[in-house]
Structures are given as structure tokens and as C-alpha cells.
Backbone as a printed PyTorch tensor [residue, N CA C, xyz], in Angstrom:
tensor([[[-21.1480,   3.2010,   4.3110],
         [-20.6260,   4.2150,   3.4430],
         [-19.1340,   4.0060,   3.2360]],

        [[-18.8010,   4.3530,   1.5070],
         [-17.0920,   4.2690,   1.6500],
         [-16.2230,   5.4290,   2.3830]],

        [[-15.0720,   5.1540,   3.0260],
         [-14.5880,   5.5520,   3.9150],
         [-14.2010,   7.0230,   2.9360]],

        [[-13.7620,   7.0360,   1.7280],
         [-13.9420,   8.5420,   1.4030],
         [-14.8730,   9.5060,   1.1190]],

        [[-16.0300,   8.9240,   0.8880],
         [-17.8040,   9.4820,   0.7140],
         [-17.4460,  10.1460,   2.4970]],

        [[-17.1190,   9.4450,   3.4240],
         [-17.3350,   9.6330,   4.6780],
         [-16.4540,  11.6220,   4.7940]],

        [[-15.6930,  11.0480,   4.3690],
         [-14.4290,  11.9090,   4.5670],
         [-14.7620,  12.9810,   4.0690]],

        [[-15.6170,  13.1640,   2.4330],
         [-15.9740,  14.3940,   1.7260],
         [-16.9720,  14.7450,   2.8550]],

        [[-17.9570,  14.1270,   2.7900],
         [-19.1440,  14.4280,   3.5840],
         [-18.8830,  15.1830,   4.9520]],

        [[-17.9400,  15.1810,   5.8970],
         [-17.3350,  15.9360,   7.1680],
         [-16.4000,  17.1770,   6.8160]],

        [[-15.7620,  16.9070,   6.0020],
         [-15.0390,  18.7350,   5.1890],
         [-15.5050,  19.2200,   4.3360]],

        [[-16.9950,  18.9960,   3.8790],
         [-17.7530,  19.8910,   3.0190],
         [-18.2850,  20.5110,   3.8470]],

        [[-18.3020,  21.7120,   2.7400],
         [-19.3710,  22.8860,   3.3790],
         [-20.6570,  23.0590,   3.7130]],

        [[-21.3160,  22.0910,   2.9600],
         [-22.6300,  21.1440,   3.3370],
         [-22.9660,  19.9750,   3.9630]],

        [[-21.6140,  20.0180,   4.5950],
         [-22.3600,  18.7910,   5.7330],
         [-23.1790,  18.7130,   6.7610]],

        [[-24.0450,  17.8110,   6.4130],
         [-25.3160,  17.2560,   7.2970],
         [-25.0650,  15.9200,   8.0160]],

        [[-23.4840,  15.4250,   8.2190],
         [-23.3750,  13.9060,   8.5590],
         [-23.5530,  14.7280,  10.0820]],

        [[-23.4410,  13.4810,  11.1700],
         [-23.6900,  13.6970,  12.5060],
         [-22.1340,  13.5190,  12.8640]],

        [[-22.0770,  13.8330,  14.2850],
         [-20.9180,  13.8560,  15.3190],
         [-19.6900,  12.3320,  15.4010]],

        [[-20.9020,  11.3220,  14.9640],
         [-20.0780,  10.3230,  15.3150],
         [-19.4670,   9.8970,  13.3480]],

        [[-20.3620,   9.8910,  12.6280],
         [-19.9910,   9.6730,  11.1740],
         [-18.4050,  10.7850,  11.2120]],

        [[-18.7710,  11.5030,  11.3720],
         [-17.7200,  12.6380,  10.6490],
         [-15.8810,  12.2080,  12.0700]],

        [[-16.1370,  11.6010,  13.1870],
         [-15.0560,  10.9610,  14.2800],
         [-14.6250,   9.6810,  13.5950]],

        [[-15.8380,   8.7500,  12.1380],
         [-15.2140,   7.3680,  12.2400],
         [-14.2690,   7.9780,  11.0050]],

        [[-14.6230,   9.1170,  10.0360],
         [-13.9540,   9.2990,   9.0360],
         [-12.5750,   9.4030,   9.2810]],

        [[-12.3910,  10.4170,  10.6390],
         [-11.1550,  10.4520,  11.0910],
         [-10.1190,   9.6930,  11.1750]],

        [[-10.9860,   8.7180,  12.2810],
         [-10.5900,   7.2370,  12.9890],
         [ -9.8540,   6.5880,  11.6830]],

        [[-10.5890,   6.5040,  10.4160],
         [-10.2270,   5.4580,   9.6420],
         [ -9.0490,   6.4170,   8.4730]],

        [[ -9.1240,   7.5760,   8.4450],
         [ -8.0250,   8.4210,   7.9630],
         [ -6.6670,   7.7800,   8.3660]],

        [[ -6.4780,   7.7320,   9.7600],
         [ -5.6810,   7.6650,  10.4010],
         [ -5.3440,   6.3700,  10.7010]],

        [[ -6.0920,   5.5250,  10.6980],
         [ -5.4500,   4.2090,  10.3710],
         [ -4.8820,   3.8820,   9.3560]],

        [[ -5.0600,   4.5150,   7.9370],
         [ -4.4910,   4.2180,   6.9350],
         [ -3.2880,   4.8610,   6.6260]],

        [[ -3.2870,   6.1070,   7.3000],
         [ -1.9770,   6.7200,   7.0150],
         [ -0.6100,   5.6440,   8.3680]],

        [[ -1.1150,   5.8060,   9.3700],
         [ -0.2760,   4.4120,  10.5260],
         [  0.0580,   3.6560,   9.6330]],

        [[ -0.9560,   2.5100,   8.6630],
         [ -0.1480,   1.4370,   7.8450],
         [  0.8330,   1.9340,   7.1330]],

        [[  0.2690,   2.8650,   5.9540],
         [  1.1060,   3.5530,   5.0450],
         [  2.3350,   3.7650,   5.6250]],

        [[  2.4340,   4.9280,   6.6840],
         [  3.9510,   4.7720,   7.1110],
         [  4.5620,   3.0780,   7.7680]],

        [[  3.7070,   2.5500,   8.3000],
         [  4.7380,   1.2860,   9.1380],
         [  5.1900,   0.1280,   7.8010]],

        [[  4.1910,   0.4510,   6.5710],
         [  4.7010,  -0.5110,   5.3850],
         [  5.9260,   0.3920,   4.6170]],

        [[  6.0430,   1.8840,   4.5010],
         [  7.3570,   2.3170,   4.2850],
         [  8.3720,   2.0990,   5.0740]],

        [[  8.1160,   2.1080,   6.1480],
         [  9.3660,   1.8920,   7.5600],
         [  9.3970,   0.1320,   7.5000]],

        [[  8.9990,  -0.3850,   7.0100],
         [  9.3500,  -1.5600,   6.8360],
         [ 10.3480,  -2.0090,   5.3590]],

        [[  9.3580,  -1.1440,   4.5580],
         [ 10.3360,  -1.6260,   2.9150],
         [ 11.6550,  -1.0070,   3.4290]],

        [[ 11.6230,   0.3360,   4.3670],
         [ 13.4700,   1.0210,   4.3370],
         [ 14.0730,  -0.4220,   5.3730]],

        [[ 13.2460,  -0.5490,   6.0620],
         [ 14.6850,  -1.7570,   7.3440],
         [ 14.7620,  -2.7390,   6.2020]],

        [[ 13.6920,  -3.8700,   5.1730],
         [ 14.4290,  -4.8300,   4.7120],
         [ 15.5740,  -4.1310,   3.4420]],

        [[ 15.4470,  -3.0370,   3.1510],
         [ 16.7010,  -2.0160,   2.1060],
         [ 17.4650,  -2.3790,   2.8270]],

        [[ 17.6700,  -2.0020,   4.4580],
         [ 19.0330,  -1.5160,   4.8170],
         [ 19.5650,  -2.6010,   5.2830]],

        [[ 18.9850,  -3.7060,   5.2170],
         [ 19.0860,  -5.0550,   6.2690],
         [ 20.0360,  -6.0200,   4.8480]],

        [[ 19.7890,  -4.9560,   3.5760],
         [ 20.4510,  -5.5270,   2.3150],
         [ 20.1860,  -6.6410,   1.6330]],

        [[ 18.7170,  -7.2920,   1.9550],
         [ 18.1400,  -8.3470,   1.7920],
         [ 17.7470,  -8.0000,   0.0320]],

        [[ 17.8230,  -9.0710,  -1.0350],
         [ 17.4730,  -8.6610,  -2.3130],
         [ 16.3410,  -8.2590,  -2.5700]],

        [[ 15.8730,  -7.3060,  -2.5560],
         [ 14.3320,  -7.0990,  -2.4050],
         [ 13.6870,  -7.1550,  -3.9140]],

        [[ 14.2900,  -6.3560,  -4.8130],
         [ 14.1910,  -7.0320,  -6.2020],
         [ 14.5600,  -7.4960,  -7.7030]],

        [[ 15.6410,  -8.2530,  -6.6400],
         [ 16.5940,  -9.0760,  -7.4070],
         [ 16.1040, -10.5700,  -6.7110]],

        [[ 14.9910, -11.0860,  -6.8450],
         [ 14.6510, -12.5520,  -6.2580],
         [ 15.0540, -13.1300,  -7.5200]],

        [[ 15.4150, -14.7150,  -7.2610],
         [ 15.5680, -15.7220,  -8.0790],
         [ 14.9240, -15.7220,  -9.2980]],

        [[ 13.6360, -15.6200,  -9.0940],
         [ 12.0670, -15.9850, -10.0470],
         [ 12.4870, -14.5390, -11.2330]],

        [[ 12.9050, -13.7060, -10.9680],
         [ 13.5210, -12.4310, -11.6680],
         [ 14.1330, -12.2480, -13.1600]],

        [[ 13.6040, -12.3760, -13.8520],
         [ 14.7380, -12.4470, -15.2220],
         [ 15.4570, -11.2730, -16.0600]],

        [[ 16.2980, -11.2720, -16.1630],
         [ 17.3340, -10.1190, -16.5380],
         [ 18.3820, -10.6690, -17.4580]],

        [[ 18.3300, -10.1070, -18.6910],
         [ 18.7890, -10.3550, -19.7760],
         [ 19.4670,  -9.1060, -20.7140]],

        [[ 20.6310,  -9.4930, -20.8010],
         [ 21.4970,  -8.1580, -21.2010],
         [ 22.2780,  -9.3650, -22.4000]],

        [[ 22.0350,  -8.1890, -23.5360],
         [ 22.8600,  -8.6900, -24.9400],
         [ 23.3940,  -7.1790, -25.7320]],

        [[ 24.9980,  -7.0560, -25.6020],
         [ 25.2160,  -5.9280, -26.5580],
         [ 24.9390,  -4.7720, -25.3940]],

        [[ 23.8810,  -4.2690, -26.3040],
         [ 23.8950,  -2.3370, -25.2760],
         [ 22.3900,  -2.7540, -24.9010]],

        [[ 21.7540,  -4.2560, -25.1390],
         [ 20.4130,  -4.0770, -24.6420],
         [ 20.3720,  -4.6850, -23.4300]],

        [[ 19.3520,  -4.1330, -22.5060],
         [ 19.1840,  -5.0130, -21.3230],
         [ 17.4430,  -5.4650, -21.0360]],

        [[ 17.3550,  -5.9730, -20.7150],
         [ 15.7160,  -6.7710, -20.0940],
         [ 15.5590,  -7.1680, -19.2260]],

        [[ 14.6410,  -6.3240, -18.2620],
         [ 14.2030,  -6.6780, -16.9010],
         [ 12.8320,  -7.3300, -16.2940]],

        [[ 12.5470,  -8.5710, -16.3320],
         [ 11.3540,  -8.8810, -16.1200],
         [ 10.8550,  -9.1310, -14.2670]],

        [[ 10.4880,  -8.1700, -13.5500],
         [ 10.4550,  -8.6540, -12.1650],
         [  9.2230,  -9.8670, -11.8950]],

        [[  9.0700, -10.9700, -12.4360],
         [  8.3150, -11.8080, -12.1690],
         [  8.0690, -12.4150, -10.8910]],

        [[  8.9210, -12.5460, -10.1510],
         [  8.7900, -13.0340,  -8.9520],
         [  8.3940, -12.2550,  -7.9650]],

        [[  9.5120, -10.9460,  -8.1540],
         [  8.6650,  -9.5370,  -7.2470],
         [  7.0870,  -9.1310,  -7.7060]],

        [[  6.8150,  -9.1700,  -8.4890],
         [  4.9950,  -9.1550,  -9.1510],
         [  4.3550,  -9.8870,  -8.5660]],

        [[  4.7970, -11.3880,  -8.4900],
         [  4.2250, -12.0590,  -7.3970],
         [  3.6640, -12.0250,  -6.2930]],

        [[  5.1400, -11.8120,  -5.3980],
         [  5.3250, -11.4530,  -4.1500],
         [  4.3050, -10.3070,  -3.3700]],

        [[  4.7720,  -9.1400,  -4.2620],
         [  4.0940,  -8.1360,  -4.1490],
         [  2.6230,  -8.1960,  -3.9250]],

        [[  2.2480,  -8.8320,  -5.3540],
         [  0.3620,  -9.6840,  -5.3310],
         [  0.1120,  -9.6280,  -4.2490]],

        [[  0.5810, -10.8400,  -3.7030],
         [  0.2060, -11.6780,  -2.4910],
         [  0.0460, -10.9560,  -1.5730]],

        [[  0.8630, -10.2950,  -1.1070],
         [  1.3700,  -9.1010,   0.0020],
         [ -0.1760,  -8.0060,  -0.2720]],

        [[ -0.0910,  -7.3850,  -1.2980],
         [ -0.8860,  -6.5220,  -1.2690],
         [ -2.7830,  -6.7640,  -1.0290]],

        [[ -2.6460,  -8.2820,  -2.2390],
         [ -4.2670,  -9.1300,  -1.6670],
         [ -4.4210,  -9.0080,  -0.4070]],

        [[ -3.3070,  -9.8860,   0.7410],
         [ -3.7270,  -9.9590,   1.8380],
         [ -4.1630,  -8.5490,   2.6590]],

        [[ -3.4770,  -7.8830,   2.8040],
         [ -3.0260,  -6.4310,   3.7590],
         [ -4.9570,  -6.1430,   2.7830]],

        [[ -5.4230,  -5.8090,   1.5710],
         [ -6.6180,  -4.9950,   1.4120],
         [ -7.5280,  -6.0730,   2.1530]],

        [[ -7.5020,  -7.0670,   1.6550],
         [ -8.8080,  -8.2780,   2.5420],
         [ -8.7870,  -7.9870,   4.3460]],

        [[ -7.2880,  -7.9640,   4.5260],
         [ -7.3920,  -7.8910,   5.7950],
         [ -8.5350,  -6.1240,   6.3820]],

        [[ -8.1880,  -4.8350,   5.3340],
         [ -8.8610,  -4.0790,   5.9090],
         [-10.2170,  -4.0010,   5.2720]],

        [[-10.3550,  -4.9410,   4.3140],
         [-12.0840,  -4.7530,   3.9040],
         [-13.1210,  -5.2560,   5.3050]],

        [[-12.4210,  -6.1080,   5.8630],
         [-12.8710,  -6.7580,   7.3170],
         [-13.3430,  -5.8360,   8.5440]]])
């Protein structure tokens, strides 16, 4: 079952799941909120650590006159990658 089917199913008013279904919903609540915060507490240390986070090379930014153009190509990338891995890792 998906982990939010799980989740409705234990705080409805009609639930019929058992003791242990309605403990993994928890279990897995709470693992996701742990990442969630340790991947914010991570984006603030590389902020404060002043590292370019998205201003990378691959980045294009183009200013003519009063216009400007921001293409984050490299951060789109980056990001990709980052985000593919971290969901594969919890589809596992």
C-alpha cells in the first residue's frame, strides 16, 4: 500500500486497518519529515558556508539595458540528480 493510502486509512473515522498497518504509517511519516528537515539543515550550512549554490558555472545570466536573463541550467541539473537519487534511494 502507498504510504499515504496508509496514513488516510489510520486517521479516518472508518478505519478497519490493524495495529501494526496504522504504527508503519507512522514509522514512515516520520522518516520523511527527519529527511525533510536534515535536507533543509543542510541547504542552510552550504548558504552559510557561502558556497555558490546558484550561481554555478553551467548558469547563464544575461543582462542588456534594463533587461536581465536568468537561466539556472546547471543548478536544474544538479538538483535532477540529487533529487533522482534521494526518491530511488526511498522507493527501496
Amino acid at each position: 500500500m502507498e504510504d499515504i493510502e496508509v496514513f488516510r486509512y489510520c486517521f479516518s473515522s472508518t478505519s478497519s486497518m490493524s495495529s501494526v498497518a496504522a504504527s508503519y504509517a507512522v514509522a514512515s511519516l516520520g522518516k520523511t519529515l527527519v529527511v525533510v528537515g536534515l535536507l533543509i539543515a543542510g541547504l542552510g550550512l552550504v548558504m552559510m558556508l557561502g558556497l555558490p549554490l546558484f550561481r554555478l558555472p553551467g548558469d547563464f545570466y544575461v543582462k542588456r539595458g534594463n533587461i536581465s536573463f536568468y537561466f539556472p541550467l546547471a543548478t536544474s541539473i544538479i538538483l535532477s540528480i540529487i533529487l533522482t537519487l534521494l526518491l530511488t534511494l526511498f522507493r527501496r
